[in-house]
LOMARLUM-671482 format. One record per residue (C-alpha): residue in one letter; x, y, z. Coordinates in steps of 0.05 Angstrom, whole numbers, padded with zeros to 5 digits, always signed. Each point is the difference from the previous one (the first is absolute). Layout:
REM residues N
aXYZ;...
END
This chain:
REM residues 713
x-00039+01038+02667;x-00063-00040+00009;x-00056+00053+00017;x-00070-00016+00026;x-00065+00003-00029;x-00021+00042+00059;x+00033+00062-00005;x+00048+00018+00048;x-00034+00068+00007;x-00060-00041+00033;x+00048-00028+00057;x+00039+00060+00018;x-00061+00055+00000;x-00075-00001+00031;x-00063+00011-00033;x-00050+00041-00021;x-00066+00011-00003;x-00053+00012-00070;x-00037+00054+00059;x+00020+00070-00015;x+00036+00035+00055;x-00025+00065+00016;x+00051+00054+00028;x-00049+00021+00051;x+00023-00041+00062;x+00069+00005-00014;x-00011+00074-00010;x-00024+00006+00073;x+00051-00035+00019;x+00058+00034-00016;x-00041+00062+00028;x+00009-00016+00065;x+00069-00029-00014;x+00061+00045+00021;x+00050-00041-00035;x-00023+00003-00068;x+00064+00017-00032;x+00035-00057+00019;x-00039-00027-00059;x+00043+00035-00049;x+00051-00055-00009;x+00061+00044-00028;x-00037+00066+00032;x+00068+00039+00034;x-00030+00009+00065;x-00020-00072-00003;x+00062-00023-00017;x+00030+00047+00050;x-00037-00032+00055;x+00014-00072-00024;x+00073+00017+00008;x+00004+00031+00065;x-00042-00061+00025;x+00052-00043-00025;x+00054+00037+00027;x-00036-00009+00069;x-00009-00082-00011;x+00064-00011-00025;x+00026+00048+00053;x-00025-00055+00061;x+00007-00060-00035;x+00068-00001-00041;x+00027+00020+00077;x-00028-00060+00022;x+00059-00041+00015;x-00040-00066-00027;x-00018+00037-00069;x+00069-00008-00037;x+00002-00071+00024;x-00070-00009-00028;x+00015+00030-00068;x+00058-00042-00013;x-00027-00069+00025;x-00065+00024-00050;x+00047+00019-00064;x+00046-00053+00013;x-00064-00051-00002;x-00029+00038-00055;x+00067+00002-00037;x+00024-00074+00010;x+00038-00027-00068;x-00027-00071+00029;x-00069+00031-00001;x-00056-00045-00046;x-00005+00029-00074;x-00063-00015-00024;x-00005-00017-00071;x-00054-00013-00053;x-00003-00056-00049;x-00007+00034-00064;x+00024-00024-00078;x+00061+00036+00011;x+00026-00018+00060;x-00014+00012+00085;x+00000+00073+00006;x+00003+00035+00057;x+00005+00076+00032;x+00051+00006+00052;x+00020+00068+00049;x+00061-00001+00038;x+00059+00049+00036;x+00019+00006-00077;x-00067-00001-00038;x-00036+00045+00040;x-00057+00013-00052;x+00015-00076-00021;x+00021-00043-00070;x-00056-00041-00039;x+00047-00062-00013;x-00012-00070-00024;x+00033-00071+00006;x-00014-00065-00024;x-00045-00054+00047;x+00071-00043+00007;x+00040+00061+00024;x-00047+00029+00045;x+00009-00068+00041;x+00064+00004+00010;x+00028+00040+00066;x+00028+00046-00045;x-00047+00024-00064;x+00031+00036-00051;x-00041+00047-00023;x-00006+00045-00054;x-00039+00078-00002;x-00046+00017-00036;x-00014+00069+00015;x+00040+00036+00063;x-00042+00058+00034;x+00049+00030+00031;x+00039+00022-00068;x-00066+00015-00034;x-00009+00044+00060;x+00057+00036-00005;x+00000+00010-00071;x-00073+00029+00002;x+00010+00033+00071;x-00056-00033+00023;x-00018-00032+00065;x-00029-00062-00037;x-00030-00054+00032;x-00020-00064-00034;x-00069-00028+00005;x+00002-00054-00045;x-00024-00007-00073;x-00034-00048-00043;x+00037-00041-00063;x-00038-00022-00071;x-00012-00076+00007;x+00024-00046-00032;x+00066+00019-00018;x+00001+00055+00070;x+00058+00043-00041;x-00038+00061-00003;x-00027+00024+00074;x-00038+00068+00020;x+00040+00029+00058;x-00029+00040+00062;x+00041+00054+00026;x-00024+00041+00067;x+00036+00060+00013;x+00013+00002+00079;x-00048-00067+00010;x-00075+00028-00025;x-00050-00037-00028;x+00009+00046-00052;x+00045-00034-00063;x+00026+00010-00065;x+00002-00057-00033;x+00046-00013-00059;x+00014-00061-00049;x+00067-00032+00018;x+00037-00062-00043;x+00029-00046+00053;x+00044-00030-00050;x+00033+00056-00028;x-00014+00023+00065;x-00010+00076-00018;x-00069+00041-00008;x-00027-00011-00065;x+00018+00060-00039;x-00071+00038-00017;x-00027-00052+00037;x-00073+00004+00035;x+00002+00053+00050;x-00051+00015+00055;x+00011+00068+00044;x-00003-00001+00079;x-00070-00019+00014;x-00041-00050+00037;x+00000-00043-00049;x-00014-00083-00026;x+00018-00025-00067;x-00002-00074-00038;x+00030-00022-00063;x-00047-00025-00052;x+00065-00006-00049;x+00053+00021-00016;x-00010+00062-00031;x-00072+00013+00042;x-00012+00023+00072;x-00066+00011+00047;x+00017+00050+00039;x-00053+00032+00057;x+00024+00067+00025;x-00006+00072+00004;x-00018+00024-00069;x-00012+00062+00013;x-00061+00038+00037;x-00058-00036+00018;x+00029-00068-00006;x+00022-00012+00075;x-00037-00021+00055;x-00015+00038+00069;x+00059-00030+00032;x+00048+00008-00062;x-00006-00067-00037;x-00015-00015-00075;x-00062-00018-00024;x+00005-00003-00076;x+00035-00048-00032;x+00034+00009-00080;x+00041-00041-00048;x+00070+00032-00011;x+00035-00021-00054;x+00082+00001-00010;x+00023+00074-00019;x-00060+00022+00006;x-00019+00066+00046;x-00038-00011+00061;x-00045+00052-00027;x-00012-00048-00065;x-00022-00056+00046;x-00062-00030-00013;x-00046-00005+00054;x-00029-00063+00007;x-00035-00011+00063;x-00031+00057+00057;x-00021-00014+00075;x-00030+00039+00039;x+00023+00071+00046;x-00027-00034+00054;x+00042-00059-00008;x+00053-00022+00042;x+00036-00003-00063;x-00004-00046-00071;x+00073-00042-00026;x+00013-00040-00057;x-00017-00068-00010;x+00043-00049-00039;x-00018-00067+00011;x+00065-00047-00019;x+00019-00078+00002;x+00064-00025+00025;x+00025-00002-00080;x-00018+00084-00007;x-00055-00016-00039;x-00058+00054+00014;x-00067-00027+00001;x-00037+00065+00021;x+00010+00074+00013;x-00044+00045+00037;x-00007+00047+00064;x-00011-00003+00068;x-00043+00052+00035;x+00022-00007+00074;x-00072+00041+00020;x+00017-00012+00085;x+00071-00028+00025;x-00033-00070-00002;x-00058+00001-00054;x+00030-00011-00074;x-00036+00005-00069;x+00035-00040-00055;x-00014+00028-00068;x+00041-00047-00058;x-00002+00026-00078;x-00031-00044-00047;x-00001+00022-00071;x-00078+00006+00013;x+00020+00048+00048;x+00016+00001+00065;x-00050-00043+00061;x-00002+00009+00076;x+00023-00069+00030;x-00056-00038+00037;x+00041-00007+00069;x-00020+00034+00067;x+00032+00070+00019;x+00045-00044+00050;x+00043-00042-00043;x+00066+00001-00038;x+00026-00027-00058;x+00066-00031+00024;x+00025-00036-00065;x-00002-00061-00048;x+00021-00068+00010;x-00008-00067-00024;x-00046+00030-00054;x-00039+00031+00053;x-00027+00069+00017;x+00013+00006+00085;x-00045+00056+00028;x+00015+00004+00086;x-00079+00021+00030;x-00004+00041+00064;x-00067-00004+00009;x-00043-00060-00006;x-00040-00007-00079;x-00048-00039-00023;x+00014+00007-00080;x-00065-00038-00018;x-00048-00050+00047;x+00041-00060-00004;x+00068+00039+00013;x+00023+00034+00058;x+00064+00018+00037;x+00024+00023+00067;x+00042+00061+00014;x+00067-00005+00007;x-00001-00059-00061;x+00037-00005-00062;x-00037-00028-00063;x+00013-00005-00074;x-00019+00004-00073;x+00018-00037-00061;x+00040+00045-00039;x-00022-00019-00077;x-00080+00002+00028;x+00019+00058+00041;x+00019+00043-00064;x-00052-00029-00053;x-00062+00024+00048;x+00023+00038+00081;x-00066+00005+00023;x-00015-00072-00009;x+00058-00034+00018;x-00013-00037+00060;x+00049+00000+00064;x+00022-00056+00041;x+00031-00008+00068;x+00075+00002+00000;x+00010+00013+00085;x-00042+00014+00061;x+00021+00019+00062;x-00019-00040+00066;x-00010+00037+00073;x+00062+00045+00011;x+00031-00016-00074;x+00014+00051-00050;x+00030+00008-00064;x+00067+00034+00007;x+00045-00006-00068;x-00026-00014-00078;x+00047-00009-00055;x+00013-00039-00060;x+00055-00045-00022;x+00004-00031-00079;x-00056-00045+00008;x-00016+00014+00075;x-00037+00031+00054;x+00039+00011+00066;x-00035+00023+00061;x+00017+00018+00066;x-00055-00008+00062;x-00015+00024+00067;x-00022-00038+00060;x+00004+00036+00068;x+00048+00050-00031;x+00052-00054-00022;x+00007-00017-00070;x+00005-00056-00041;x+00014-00008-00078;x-00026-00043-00050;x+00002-00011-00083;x-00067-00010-00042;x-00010-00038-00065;x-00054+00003-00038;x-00002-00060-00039;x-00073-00046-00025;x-00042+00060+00018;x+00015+00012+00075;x+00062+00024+00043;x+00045-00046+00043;x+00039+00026+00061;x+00071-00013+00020;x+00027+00018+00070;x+00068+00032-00009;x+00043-00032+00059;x+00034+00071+00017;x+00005+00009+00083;x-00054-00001+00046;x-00029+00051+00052;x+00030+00053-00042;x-00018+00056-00049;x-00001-00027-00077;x+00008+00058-00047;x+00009-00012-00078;x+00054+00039-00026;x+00004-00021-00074;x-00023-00041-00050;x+00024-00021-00070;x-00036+00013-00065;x+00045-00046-00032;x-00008-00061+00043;x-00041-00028+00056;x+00045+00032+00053;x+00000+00040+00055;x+00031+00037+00068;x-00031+00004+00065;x+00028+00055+00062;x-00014-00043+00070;x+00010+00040+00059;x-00025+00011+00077;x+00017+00051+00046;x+00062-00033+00026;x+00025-00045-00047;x+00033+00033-00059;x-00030-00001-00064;x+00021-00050-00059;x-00019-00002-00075;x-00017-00074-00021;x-00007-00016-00077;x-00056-00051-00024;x+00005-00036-00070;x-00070-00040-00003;x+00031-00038-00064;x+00044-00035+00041;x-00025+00017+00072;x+00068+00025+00017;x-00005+00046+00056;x+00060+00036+00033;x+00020+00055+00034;x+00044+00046-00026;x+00009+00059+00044;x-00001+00020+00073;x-00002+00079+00032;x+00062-00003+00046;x-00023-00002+00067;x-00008+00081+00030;x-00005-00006+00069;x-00001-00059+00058;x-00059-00039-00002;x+00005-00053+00044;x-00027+00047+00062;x-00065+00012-00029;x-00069-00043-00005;x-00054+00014-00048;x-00065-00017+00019;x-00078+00010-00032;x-00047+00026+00042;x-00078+00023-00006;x-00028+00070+00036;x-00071+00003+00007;x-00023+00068-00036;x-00060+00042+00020;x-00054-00040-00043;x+00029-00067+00036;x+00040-00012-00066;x+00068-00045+00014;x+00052+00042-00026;x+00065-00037-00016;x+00075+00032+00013;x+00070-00024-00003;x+00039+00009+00061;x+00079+00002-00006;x+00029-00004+00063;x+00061-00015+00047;x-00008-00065+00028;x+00016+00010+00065;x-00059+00059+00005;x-00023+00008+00068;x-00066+00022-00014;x+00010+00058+00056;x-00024+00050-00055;x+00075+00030-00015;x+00009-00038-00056;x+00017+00068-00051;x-00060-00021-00060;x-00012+00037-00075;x-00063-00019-00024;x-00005-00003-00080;x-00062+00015-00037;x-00035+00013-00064;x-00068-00019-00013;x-00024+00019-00062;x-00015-00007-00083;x-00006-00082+00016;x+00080+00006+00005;x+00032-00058+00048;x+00052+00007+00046;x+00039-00064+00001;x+00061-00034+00026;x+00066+00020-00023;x+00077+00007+00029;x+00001+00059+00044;x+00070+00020-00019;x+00019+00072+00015;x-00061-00004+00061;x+00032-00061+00027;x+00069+00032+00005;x-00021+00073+00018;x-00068-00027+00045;x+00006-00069+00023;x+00063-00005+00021;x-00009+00046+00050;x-00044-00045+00031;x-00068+00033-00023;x-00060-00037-00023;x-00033+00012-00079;x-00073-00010-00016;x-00035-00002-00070;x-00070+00003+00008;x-00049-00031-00058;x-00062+00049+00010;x-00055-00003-00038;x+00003+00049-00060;x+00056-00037-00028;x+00006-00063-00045;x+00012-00063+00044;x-00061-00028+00004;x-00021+00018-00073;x-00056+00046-00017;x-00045+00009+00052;x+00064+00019+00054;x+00008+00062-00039;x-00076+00007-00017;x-00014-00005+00083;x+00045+00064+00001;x-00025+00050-00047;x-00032+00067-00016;x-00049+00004+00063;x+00023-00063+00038;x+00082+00028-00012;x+00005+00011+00080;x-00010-00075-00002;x+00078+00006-00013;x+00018+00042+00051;x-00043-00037+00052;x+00045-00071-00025;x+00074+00045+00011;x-00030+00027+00071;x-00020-00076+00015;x+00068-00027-00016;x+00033+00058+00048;x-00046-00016+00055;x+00013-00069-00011;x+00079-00002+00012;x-00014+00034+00064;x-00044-00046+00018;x+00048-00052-00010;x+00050+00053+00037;x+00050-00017-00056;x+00009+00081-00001;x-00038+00058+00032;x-00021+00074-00031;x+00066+00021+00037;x+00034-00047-00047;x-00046-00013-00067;x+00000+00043-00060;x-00034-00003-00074;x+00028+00016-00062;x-00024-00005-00073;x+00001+00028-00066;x-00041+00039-00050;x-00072-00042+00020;x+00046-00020+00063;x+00013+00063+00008;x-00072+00022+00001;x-00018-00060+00045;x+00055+00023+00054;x-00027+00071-00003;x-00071-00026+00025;x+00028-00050+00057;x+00040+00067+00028;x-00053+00045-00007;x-00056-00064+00022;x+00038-00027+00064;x+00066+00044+00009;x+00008-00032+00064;x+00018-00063-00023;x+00062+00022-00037;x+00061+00026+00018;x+00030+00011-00073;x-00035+00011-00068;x+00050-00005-00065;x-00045+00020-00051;x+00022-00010-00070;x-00024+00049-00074;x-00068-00002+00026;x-00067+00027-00005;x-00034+00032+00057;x-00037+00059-00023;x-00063-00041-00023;x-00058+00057-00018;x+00056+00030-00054;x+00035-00065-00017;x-00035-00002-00074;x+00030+00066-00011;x+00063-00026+00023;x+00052-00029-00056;x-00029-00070-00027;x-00049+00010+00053;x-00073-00002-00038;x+00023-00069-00012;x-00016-00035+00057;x-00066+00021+00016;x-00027-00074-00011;x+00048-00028+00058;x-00015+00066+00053;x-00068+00037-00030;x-00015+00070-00032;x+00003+00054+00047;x-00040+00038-00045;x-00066-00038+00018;x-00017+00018+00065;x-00022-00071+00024;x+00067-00031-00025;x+00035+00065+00031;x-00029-00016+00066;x+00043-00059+00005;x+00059+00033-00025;x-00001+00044+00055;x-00007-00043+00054;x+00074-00035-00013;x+00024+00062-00049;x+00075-00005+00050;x+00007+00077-00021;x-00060+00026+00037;x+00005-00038+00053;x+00069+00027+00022;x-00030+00047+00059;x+00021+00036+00059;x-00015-00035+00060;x+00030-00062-00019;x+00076-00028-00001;x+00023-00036-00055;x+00070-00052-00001;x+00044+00054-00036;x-00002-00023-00067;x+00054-00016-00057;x-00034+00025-00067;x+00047-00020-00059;x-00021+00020-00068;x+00021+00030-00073;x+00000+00062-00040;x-00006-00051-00060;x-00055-00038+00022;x-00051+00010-00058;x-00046-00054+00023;x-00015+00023+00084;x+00008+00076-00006;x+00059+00020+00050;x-00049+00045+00037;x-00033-00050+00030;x+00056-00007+00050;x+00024+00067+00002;x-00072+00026+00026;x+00003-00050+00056;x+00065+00025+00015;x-00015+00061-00005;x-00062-00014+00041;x+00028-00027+00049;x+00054+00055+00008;x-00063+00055+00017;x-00024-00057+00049;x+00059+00004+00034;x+00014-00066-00005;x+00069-00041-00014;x+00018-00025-00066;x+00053-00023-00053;x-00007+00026-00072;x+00044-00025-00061;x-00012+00007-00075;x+00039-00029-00044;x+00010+00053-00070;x+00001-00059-00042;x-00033-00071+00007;x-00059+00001-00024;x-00054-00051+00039;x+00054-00038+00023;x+00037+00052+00042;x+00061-00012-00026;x+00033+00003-00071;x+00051-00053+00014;x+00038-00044+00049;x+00038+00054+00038;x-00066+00039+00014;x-00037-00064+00010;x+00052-00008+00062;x-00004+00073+00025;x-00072-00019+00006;x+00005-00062+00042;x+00056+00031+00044;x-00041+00057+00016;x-00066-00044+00004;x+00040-00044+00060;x+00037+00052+00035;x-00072+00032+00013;x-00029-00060+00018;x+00059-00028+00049;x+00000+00075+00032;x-00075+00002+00017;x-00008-00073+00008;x+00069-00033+00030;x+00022+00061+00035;x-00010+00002+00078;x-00001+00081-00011;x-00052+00012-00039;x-00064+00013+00034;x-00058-00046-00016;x-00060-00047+00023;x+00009-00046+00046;
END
């Protein structure tokens, strides 16, 4: 399992800020807060309420005659044999995880390149969940792990129980295909680790008190050596309190070969300090806070700059860019090693994908929020591009690469056209695809189509309209609008699957908006859409809704918003901003309580995308959007769905339970559904992942299809 130089911890949790947080605020807070104890995640009156709110959702919606239709279109989708399994390209073989009817927690399996084109790959397990769930009575879920290069026998293993972030991470031999017998061992924690060796770990995580940060991340890093205690482990490295958190750093070529070890001091979400050992001791890396060390190739260093840097007078770089270092310079002297351009982005580009292949650098781009992908040489002191002739006007993902050769696998997809998985050799150009989703629901109906809203700073605001073709534009057209918004993530084109089936088919329109706060445009989209200017994002979402009404493709009697976790925080404001323009809200593990959110599970950690709210000027601006607050009487919201989980360790469950509950003393109508296991996802596998959607679309076909539910004309 090829694993990234950027931890994964990085991509699936927010930042953090190196300003103390003072209880103070949040202390005020919860004073005038009657639903305090629904913070106590296992708390039995919590609990208590969380069931009897379920009892109530599942009550109205499970009647619904459409919701068993729903769930099995969704499971049968979800569950499809035909289904795509995605695969690496690792030393050993293409290895993939796959759930089903059968392997509900799922089987880490592998088959050879050959085999896995053929209709009918034969594969063989590695390690089956399910059993090793049973025989530890454990509601395991997988989340991935990370094998020793070269030879990628020996991999570290991380285990969730019920779908945390929290893991316990163990050393597995995919050969023998058993855990190594007093093998390395990590408890349940919030966790990273990297091999150095074979017999050596650096391991960042909670070593007892005083070595976690506010939100509950590691910030000292030590050396762990095989059989040895973690209380023998030598610490080697120590951020910060104030730090989002600090990981290890193993910098590695294609062969295995490690050229550098070190830390990385994550001090906000998006500002990094690289610290490498030398045997001088260790030296702070002379990059800016906004930059990333994404990996080695062609003899090169590759550091990806989201800001713009001028290294020295004759150098500088825009934001957004990628550049590079020789390697061999790179490690005789850091500081003096000099950078050169690798790519730039033009207007309305940015960098999507970087990997390496053998001797390669493969890239995928953005223009306009469709992607393109292309390999880089570096040969006679500069890099050469290569278009890679995969589809146009869709969305180019990279889904693979090879250590051992110069080759790799590319996901293209749009919102109607199912996705495929194409394999690139660059030795002998051969390109090919070699798998297709089965189709999930008639297509042929619908029209997708780009579109720009003008936001409240005259900003052009583009969105992706999926609709019938033969719309009226009458405003009756039945409309979900998608959003998210946030930590420069991008919201791109892909198959709409389970949506299309359960959504489209109906004959309802789908939006994804690309707001500002997000990753489409690079850098400076997200960096228009935080701390104080974050209501820049909600002003893009209430744009988009106003403009589809506009357009009268659909009508706040017919439009509704949903979103997740940020989305989910980003719906809360456009109900609580304009409720009049929406007649359904499915709101998705989210925050909403925003003047106790860094008290609130991993919540500390993203006070460099939203603010402190324990500084009254960045508090100010909390509390104008803060969805939680501005629930009042007076006002009448779209009778919201809020879906979240018991498990979730990263957006603290109470977040929607106090706006349910909220809402409740309001008087005002609602839908509330927590999932006991799940973690940030909501669901722990493929059978809850359908209850999900099947409850998400019956509430949004009764308040938005159905001629008997009261709404705004």
């Amino acid at each position: 399992m090829k694993t990234s130089l950027l931890s994964a911890a990085l991509l699936s949790i927010a930042s953090f800020t190196a300003t103390t947080v003072s209880q103070a605020p949040t202390t005020a807070a919860a004073a005038d807060d009657p639903f305090l104890w629904l913070e106590e995640i296992e708390g039995a009156s919590a609990l208590a309420w969380a069931r009897a709110e379920n009892d109530k959702t599942l009550g109205v919606l499970q009647s619904d005659p459409r919701y068993r239709r729903f769930y099995e279109q969704a499971l049968s989708i979800l569950q499809a044999k035909d289904r795509i399994a995605y695969v690496s390209l690792g030393r050993r073989g293409s290895e993939n995880f796959w759930k089903d009817e059968d392997q509900v927690r799922g089987v880490w399996r592998r088959t050879t390149l050959e085999s896995y084109r053929s209709q009918d790959p034969q594969w063989e397990t590695i390690l089956d969940v399910d059993a090793l769930a049973i025989a530890e009575n454990k509601n395991w879920v997988f989340q991935g792990g990370s094998s020793l290069p070269p030879e990628e026998r020996l991999c570290l293993i991380s285990l969730s129980d019920g779908g945390k972030d929290a893991v316990s991470i163990r050393e597995f031999d995919s050969e023998a295909k058993s855990f190594v017998a007093d093998g390395f061992y990590l408890p349940e924690g919030k966790q990273n680790v990297s091999w150095v060796d074979d017999d050596t770990l650096l391991v960042a995580r909670d070593w007892g008190e005083g070595t976690l940060t506010q939100a509950g991340y590691p910030f000292v890093v030590k050396e762990l050596k095989r059989a040895q205690p973690l209380s023998e482990a030598r610490e080697i490295f120590r951020g910060e309190p104030t730090d989002v958190q600090t990981w290890p750093l193993v910098l590695r070529d294609s062969e295995g070969h490690v050229h550098a070890t070190g830390a990385v001091r994550v001090v906000r979400f998006f500002e990094h300090e690289y610290v490498v050992f030398r045997p001088d001791g260790p030296i702070k890396l002379n990059l800016p806070k906004k930059a990333a060390i994404v990996g080695l190739a062609s003899g090169r260093l590759l550091v990806e700059l989201d800001e713009d840097w001028t290294p020295s007078g004759d150098i500088s770089f825009a934001a957004g860019s990628l550049i590079s270092y020789d390697l061999a310079e790179w490690k005789q002297d850091p500081q003096r090693a000099r950078p050169s351009l690798v790519f730039q982005p033009g207007p309305r580009q940015a960098l999507s994908d970087v990997d390496t292949t053998r001797n390669l650098l493969i890239l995928t781009v953005l223009e306009n929020v469709q992607s393109k992908a292309f390999a880089y040489k570096y040969d006679q002191g500069a890099w050469s591009a290569t278009a890679i002739p995969l589809p146009q006007h869709t969305n180019v993902s990279l889904s693979a690469t090879s250590d051992e050769a110069d080759q790799a696998m590319f996901t293209v997809s749009n919102y109607l056209r199912p996705t495929s998985v194409w394999y690139f050799d660059a030795e002998t150009q051969e390109l090919e695809e070699l798998k297709t989703t089965p189709t999930a629901f008639a297509a042929s109906n619908h029209v997708v189509e780009q579109f720009q809203a003008t936001s409240r700073d005259g900003t052009s605001i583009p969105y992706f309209l999926v609709r019938p073709k033969n719309a009226r534009f009458d405003g009756a057209t039945p409309t979900l609008l998608y959003g998210y918004g946030g930590f420069q993530a991008s919201l791109l084109p892909s198959y709409l699957g389970p949506v299309g089936r359960l959504w489209l088919e109906q004959g309802n329109a789908y939006v994804v908006a690309n707001l500002r706060g997000g990753g489409e445009f690079g850098p400076q989209w997200h960096q228009a859409a935080q701390g104080a200017t974050k209501q820049t994002t909600w002003d893009d979402f209430i744009a988009v809704a106003e403009d589809l009404i506009r357009r009268k493709i659909t009508s706040p009697r017919r439009l509704g918003v949903i979103g997740g976790s940020q989305g989910g925080l980003l719906v809360g404001t456009a109900i609580t901003q304009r409720p009049e323009l929406f007649n359904a809200a499915i709101i998705q593990v989210p925050l909403f309580d925003m003047l106790r959110y860094t008290s609130l599970g991993a919540g500390a950690s993203w006070i460099a995308e939203y603010g402190d709210p324990a500084i009254a000027e960045q508090r100010a601006w909390i509390e104008a959007y803060s969805p939680y607050q501005k629930l009042v009487p007076g006002n009448t919201y779209p009778a919201p769905l809020i879906l979240t989980s018991t498990k979730d360790d990263r957006v603290h469950p109470a977040h929607g339970r106090k706006a349910a509950a909220k809402l409740a003393a309001l008087g005002q109508p609602y839908f509330y559904y927590e999932n006991i296991d799940g973690g940030h996802s909501a669901a722990a596998n493929l059978t809850e992942h359908a209850r999900r959607l099947a409850l998400e679309y019956t509430y949004a076909s009764k308040r938005l299809c159905s001629e008997e539910v009261s709404g705004r004309d």
